[in-house]
mmCIF file of the N, C-alpha and C atoms, coordinates in Angstrom:
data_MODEL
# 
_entry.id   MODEL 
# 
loop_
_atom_site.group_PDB 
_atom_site.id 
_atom_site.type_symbol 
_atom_site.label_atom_id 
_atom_site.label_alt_id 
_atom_site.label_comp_id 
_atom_site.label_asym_id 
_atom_site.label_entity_id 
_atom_site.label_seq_id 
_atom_site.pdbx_PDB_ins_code 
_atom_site.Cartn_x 
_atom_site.Cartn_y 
_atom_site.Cartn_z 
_atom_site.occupancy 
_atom_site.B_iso_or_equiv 
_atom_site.pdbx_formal_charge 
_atom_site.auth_seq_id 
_atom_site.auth_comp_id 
_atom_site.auth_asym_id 
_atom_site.auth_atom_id 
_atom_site.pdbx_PDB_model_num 
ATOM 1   N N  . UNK A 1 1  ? 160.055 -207.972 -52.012 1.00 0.00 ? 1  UNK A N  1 
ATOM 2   C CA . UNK A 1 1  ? 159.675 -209.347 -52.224 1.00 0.00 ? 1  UNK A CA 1 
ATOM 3   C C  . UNK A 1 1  ? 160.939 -210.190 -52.171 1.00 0.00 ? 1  UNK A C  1 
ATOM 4   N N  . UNK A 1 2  ? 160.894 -210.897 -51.334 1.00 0.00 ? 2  UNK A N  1 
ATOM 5   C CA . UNK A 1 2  ? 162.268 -211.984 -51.441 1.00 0.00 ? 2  UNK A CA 1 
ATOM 6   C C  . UNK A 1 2  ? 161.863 -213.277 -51.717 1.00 0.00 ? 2  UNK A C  1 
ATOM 7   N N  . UNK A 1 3  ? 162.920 -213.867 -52.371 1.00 0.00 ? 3  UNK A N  1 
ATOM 8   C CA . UNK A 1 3  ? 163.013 -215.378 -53.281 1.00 0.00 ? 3  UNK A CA 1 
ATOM 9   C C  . UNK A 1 3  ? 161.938 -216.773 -52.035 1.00 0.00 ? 3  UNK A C  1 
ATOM 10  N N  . UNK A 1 4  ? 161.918 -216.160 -50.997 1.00 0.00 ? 4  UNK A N  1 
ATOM 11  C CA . UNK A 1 4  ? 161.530 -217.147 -50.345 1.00 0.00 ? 4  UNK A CA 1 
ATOM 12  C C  . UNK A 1 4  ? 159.936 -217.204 -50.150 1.00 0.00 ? 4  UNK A C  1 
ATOM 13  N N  . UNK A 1 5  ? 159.719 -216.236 -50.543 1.00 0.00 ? 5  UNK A N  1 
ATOM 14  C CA . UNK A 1 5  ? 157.992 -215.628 -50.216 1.00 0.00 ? 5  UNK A CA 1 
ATOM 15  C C  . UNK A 1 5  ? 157.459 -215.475 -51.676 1.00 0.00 ? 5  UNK A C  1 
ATOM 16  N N  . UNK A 1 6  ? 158.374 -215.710 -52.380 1.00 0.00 ? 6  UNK A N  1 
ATOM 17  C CA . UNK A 1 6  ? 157.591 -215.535 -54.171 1.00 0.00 ? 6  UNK A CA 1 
ATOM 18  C C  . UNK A 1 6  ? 157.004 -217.394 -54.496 1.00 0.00 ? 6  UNK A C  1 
ATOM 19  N N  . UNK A 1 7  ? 156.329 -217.031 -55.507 1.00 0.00 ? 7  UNK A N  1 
ATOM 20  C CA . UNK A 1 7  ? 155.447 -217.760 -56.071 1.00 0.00 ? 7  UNK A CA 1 
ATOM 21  C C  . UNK A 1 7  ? 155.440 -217.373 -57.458 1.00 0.00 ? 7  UNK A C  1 
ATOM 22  N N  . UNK A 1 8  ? 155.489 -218.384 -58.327 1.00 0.00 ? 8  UNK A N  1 
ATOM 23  C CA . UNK A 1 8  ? 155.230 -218.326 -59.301 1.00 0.00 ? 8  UNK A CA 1 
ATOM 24  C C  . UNK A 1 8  ? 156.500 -218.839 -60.237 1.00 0.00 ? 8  UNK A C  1 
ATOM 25  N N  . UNK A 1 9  ? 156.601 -219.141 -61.629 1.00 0.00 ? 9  UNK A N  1 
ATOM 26  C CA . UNK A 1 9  ? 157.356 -219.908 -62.354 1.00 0.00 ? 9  UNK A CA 1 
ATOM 27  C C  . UNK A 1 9  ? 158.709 -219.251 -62.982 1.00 0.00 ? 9  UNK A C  1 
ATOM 28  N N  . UNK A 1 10 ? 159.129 -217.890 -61.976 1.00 0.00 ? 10 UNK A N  1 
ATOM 29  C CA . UNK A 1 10 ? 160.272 -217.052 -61.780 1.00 0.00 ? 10 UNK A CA 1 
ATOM 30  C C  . UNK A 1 10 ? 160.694 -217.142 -60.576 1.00 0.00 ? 10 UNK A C  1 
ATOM 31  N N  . UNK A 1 11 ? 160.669 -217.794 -59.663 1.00 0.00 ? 11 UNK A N  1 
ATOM 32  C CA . UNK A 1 11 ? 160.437 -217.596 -58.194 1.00 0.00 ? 11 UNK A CA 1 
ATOM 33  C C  . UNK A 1 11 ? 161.950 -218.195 -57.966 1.00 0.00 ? 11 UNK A C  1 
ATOM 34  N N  . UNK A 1 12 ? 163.051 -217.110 -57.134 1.00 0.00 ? 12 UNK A N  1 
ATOM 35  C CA . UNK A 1 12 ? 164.061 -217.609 -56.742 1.00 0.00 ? 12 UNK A CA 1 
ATOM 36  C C  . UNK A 1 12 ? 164.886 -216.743 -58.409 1.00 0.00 ? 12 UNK A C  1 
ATOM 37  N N  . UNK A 1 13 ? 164.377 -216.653 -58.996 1.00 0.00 ? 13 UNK A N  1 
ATOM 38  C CA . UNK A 1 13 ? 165.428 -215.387 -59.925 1.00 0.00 ? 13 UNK A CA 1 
ATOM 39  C C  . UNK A 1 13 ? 165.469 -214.167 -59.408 1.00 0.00 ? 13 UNK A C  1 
ATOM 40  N N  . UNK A 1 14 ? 166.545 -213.441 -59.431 1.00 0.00 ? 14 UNK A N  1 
ATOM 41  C CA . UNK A 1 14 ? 167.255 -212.108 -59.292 1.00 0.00 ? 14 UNK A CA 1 
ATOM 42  C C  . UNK A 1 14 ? 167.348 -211.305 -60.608 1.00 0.00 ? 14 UNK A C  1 
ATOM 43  N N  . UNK A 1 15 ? 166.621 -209.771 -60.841 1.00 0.00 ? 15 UNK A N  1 
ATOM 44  C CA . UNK A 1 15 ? 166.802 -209.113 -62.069 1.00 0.00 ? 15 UNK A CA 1 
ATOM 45  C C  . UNK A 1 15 ? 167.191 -207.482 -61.248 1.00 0.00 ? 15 UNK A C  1 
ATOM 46  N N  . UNK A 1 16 ? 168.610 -207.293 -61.969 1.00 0.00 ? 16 UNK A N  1 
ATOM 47  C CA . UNK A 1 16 ? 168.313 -205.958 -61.874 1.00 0.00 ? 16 UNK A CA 1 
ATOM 48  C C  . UNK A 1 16 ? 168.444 -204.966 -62.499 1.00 0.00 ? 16 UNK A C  1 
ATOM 49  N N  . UNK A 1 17 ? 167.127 -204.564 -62.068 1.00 0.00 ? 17 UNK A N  1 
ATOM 50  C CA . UNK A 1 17 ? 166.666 -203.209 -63.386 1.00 0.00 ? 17 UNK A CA 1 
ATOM 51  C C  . UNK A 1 17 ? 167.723 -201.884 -63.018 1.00 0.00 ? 17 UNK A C  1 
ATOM 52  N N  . UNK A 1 18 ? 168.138 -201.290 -64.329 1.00 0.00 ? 18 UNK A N  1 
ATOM 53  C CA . UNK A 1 18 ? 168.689 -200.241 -64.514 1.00 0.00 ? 18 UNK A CA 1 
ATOM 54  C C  . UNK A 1 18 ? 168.367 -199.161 -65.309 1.00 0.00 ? 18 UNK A C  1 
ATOM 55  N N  . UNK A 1 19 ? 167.110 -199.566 -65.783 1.00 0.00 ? 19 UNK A N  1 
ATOM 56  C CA . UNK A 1 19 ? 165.940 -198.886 -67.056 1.00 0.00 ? 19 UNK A CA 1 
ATOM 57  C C  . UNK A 1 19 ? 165.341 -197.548 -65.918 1.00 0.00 ? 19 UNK A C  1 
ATOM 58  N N  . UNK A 1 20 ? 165.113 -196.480 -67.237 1.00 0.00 ? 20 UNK A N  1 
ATOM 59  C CA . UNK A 1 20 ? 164.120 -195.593 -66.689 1.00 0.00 ? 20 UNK A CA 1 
ATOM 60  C C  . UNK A 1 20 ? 162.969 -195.247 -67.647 1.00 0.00 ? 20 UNK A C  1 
ATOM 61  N N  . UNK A 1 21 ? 162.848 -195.788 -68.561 1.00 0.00 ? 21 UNK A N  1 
ATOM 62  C CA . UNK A 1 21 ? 161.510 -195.000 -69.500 1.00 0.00 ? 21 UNK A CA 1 
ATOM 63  C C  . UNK A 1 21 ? 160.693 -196.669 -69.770 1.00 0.00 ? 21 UNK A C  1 
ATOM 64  N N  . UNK A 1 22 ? 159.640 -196.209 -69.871 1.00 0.00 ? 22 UNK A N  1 
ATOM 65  C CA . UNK A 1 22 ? 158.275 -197.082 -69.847 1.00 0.00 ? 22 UNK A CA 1 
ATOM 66  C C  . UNK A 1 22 ? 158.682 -198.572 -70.349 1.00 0.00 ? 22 UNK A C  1 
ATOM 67  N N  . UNK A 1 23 ? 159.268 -198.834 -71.512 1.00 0.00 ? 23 UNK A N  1 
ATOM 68  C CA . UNK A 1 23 ? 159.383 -200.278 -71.586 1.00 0.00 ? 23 UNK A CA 1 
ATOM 69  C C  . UNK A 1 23 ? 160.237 -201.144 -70.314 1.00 0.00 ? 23 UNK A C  1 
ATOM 70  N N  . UNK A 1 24 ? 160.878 -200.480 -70.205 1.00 0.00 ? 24 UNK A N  1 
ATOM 71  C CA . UNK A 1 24 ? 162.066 -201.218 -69.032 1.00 0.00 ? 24 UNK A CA 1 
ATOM 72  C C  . UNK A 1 24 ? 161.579 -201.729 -67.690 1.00 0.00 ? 24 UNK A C  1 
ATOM 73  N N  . UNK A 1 25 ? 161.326 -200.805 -67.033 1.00 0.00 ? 25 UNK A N  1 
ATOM 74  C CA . UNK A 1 25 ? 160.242 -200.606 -65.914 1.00 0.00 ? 25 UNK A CA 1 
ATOM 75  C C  . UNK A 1 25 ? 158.940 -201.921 -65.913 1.00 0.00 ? 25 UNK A C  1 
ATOM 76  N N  . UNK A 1 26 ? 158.353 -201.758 -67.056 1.00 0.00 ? 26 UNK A N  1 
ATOM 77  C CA . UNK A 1 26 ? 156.949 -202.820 -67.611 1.00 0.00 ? 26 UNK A CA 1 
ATOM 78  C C  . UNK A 1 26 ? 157.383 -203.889 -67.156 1.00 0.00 ? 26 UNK A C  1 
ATOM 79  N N  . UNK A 1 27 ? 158.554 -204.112 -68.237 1.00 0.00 ? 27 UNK A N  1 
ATOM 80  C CA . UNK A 1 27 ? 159.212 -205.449 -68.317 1.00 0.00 ? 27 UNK A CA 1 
ATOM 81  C C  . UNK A 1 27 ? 159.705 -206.116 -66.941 1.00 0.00 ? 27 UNK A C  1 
ATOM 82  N N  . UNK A 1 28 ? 160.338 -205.445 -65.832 1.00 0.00 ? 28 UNK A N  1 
ATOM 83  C CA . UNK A 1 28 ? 160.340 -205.578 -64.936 1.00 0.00 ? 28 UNK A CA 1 
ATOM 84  C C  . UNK A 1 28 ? 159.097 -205.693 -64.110 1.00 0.00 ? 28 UNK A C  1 
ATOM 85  N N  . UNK A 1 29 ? 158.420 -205.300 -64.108 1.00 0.00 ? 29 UNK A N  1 
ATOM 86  C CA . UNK A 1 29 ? 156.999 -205.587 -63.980 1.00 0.00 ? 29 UNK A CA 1 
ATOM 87  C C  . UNK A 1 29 ? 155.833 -207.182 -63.701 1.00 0.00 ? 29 UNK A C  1 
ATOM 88  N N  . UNK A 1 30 ? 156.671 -207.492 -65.187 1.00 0.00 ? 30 UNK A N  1 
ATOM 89  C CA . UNK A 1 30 ? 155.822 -208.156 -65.499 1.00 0.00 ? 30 UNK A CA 1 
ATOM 90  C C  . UNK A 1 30 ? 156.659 -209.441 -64.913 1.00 0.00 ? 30 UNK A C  1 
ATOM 91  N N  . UNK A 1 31 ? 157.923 -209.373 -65.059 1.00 0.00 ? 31 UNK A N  1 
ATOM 92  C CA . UNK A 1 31 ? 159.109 -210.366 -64.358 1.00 0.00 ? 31 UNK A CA 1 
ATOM 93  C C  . UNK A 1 31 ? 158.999 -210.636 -63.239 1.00 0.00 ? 31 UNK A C  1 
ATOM 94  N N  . UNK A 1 32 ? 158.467 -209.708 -62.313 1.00 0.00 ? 32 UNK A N  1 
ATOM 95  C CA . UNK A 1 32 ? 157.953 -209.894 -60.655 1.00 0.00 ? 32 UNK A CA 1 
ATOM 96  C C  . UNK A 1 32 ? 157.011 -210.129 -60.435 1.00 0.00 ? 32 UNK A C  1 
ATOM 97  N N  . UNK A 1 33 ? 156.124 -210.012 -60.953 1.00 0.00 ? 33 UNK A N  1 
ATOM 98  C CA . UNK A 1 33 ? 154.501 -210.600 -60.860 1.00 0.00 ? 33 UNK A CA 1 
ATOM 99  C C  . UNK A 1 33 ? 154.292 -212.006 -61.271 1.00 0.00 ? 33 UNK A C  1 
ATOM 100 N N  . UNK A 1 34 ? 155.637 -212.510 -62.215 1.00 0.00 ? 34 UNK A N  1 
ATOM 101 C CA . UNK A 1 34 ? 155.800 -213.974 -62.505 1.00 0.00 ? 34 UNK A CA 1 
ATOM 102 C C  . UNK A 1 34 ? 156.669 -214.676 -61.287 1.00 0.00 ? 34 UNK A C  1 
ATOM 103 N N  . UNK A 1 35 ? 157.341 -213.487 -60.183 1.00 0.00 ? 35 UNK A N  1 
ATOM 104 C CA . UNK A 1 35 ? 157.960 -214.324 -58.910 1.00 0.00 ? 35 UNK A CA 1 
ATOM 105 C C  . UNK A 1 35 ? 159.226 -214.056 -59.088 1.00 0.00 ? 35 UNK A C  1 
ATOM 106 N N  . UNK A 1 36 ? 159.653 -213.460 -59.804 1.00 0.00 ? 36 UNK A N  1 
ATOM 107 C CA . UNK A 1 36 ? 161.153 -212.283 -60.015 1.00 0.00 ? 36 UNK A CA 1 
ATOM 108 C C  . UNK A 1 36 ? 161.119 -211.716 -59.203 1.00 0.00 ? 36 UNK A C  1 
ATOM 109 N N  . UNK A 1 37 ? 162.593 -211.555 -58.051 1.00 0.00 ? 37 UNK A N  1 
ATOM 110 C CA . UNK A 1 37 ? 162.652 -210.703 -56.897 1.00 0.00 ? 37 UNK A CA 1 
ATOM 111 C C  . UNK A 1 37 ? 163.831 -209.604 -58.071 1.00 0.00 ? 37 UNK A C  1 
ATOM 112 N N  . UNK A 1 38 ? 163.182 -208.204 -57.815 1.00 0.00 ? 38 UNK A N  1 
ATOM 113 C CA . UNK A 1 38 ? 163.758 -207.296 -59.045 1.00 0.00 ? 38 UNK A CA 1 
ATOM 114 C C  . UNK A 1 38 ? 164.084 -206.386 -57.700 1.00 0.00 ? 38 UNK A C  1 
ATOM 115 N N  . UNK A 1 39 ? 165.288 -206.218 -58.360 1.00 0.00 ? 39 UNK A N  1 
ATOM 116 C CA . UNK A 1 39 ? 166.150 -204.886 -58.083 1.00 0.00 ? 39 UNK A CA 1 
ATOM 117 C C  . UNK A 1 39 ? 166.075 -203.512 -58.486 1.00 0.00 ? 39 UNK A C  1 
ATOM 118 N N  . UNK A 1 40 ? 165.787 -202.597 -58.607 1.00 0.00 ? 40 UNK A N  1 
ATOM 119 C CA . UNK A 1 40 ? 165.517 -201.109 -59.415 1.00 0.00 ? 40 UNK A CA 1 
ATOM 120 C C  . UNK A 1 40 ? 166.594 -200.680 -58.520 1.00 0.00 ? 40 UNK A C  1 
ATOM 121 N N  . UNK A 1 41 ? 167.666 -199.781 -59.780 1.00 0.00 ? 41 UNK A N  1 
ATOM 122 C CA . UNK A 1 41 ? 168.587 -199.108 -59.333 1.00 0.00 ? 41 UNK A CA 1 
ATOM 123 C C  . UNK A 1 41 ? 168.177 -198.029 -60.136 1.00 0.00 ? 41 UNK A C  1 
ATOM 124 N N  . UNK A 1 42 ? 168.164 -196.540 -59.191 1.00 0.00 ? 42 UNK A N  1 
ATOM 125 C CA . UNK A 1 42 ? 167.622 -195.519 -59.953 1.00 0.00 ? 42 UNK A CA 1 
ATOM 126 C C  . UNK A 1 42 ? 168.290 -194.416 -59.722 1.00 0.00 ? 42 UNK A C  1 
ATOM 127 N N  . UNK A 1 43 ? 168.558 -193.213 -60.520 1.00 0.00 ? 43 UNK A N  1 
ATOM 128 C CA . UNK A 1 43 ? 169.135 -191.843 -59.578 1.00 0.00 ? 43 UNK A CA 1 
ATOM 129 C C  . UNK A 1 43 ? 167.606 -191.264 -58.699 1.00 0.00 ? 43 UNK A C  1 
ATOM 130 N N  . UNK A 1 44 ? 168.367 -190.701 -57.442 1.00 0.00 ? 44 UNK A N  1 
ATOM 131 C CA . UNK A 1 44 ? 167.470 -189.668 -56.960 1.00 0.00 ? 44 UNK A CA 1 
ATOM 132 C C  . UNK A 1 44 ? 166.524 -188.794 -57.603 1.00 0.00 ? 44 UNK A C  1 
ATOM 133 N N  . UNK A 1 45 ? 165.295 -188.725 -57.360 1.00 0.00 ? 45 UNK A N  1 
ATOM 134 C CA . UNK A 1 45 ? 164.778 -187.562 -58.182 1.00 0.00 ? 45 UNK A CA 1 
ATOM 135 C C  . UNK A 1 45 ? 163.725 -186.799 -57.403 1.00 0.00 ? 45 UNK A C  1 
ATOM 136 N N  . UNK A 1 46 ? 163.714 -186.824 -56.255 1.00 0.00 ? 46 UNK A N  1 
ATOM 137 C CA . UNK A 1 46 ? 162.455 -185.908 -55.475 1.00 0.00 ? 46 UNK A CA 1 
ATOM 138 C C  . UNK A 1 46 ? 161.600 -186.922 -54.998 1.00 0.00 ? 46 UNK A C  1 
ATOM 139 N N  . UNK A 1 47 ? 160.209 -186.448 -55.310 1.00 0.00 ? 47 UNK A N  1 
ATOM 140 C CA . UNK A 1 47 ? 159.008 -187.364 -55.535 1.00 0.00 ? 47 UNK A CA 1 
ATOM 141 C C  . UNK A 1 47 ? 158.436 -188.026 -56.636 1.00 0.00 ? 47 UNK A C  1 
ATOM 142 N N  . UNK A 1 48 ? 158.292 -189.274 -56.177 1.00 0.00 ? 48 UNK A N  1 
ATOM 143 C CA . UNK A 1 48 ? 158.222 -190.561 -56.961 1.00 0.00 ? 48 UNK A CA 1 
ATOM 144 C C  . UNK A 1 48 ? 156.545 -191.120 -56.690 1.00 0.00 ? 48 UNK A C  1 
ATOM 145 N N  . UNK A 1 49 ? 156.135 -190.222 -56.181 1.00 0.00 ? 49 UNK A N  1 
ATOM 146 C CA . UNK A 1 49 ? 154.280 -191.299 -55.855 1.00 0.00 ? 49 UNK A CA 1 
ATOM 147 C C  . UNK A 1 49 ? 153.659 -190.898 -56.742 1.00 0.00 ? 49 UNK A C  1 
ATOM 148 N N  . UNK A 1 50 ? 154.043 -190.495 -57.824 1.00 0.00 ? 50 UNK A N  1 
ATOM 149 C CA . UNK A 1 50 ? 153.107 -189.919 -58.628 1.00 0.00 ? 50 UNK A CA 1 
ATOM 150 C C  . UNK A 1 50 ? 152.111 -191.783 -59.460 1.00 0.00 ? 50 UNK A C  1 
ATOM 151 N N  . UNK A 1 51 ? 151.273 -191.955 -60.015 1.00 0.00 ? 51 UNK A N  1 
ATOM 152 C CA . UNK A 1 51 ? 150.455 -192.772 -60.209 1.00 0.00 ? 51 UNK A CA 1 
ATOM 153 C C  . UNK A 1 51 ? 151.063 -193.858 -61.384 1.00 0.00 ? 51 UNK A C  1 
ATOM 154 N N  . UNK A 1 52 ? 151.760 -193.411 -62.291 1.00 0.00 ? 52 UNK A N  1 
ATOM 155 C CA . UNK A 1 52 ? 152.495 -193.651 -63.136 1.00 0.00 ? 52 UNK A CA 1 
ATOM 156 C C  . UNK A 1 52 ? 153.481 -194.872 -62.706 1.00 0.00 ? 52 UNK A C  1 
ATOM 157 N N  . UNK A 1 53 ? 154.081 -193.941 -61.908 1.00 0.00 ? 53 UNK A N  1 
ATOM 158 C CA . UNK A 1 53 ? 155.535 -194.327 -61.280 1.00 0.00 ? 53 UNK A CA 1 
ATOM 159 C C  . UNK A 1 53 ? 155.550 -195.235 -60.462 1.00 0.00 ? 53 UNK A C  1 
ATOM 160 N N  . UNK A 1 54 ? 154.222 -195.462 -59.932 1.00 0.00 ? 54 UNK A N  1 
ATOM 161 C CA . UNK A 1 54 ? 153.634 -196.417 -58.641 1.00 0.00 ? 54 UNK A CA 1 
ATOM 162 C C  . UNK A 1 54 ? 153.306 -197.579 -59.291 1.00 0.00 ? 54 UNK A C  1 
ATOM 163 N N  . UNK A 1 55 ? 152.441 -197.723 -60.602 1.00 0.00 ? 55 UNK A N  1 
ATOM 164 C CA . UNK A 1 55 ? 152.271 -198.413 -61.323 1.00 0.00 ? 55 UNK A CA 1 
ATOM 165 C C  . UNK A 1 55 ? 153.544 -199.376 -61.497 1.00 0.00 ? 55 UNK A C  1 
ATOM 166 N N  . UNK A 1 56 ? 154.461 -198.696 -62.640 1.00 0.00 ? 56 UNK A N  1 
ATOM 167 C CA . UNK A 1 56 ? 155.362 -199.359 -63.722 1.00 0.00 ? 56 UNK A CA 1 
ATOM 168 C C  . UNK A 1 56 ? 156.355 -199.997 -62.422 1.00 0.00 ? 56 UNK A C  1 
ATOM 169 N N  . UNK A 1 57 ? 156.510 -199.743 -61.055 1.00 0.00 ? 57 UNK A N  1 
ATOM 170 C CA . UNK A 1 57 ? 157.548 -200.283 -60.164 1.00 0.00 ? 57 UNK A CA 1 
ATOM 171 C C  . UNK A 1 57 ? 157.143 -201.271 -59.067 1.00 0.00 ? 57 UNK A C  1 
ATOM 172 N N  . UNK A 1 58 ? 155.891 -201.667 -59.375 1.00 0.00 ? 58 UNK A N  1 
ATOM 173 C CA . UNK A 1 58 ? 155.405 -202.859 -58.706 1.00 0.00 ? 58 UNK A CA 1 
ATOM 174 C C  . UNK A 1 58 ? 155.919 -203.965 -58.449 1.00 0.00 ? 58 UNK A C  1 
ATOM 175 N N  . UNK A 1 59 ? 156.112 -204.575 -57.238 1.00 0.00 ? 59 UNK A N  1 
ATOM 176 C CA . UNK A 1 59 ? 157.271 -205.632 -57.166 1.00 0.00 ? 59 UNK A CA 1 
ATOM 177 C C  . UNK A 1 59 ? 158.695 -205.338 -57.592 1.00 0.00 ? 59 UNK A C  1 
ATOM 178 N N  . UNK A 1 60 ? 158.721 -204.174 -56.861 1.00 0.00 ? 60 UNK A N  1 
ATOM 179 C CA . UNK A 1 60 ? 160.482 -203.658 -57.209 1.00 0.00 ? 60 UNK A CA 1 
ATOM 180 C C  . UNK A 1 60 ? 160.690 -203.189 -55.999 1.00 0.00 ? 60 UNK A C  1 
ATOM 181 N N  . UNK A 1 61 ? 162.229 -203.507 -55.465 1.00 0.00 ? 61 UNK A N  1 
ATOM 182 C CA . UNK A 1 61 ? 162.467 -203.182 -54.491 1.00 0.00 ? 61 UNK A CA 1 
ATOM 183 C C  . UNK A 1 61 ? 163.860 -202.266 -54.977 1.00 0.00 ? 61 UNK A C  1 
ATOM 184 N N  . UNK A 1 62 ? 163.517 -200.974 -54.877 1.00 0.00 ? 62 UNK A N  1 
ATOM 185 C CA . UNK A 1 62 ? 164.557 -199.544 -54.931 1.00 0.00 ? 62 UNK A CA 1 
ATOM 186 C C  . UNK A 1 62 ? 165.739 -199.184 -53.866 1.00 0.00 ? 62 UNK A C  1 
ATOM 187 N N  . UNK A 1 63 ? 166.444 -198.991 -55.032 1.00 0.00 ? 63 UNK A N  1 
ATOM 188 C CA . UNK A 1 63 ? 167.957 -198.649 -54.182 1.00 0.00 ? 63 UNK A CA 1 
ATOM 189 C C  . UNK A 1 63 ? 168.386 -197.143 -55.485 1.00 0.00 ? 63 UNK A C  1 
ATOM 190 N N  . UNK A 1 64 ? 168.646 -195.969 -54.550 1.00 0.00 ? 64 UNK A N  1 
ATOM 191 C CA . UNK A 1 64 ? 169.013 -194.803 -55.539 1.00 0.00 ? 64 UNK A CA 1 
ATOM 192 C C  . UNK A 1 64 ? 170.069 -194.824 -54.894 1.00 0.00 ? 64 UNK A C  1 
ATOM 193 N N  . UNK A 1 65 ? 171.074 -194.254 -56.134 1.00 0.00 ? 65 UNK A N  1 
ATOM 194 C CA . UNK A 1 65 ? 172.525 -194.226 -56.497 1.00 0.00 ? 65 UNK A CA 1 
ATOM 195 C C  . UNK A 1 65 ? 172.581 -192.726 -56.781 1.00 0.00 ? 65 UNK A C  1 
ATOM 196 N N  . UNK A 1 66 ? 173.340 -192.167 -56.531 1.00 0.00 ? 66 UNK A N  1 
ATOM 197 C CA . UNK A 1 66 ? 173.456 -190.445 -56.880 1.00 0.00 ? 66 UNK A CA 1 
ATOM 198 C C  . UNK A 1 66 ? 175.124 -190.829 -57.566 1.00 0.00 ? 66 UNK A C  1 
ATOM 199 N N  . UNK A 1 67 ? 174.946 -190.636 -58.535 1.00 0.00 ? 67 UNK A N  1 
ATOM 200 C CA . UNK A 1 67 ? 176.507 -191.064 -59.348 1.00 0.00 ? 67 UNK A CA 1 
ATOM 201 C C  . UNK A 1 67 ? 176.955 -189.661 -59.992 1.00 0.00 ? 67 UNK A C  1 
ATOM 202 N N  . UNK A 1 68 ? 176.265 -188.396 -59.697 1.00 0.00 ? 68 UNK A N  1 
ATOM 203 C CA . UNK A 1 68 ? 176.524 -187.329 -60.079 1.00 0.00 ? 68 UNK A CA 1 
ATOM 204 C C  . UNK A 1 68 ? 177.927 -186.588 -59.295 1.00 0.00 ? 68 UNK A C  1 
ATOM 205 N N  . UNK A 1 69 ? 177.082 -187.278 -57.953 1.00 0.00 ? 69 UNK A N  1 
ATOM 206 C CA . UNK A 1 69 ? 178.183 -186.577 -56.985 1.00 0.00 ? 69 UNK A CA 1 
ATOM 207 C C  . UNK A 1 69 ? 179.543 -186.906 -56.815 1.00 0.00 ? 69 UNK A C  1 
ATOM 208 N N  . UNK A 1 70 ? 180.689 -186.093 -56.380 1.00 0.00 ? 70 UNK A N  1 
ATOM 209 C CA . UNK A 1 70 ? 181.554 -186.168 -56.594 1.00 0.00 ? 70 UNK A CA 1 
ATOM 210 C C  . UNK A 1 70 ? 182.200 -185.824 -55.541 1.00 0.00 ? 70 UNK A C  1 
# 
């Protein structure tokens, strides 16, 4: 979702999420559905379609970081 195609009384804000357990995610959520173009920065983890996961990242646009590696 980009600032130019949002709607709503967030529209043209930038958030980026760095959360991984249920409140964080929501909250982000609920920030993009108000017209928040959200960032999710996440580690790698396999598969992600699970129903849950599809849910809580709605209006998030994902970028994974592998910060393990060395």
């Amino acid at each position: 979702m980009t600032s130019e195609s949002s709607s709503g009384p967030l529209a043209g804000l930038r958030v980026v999420d760095l959360s991984r357990v249920l409140a964080g995610p929501w909250s982000s959520q609920m920030l993009g559905d108000l017209g928040a173009e959200i960032c999710k920065i996440e580690q790698p983890d396999g598969s992600n379609d699970a129903a849950y996961y599809l849910c809580c990242n709605r209006n998030q646009q994902s970028l994974a970081i592998d910060t393990a590696r060395t």
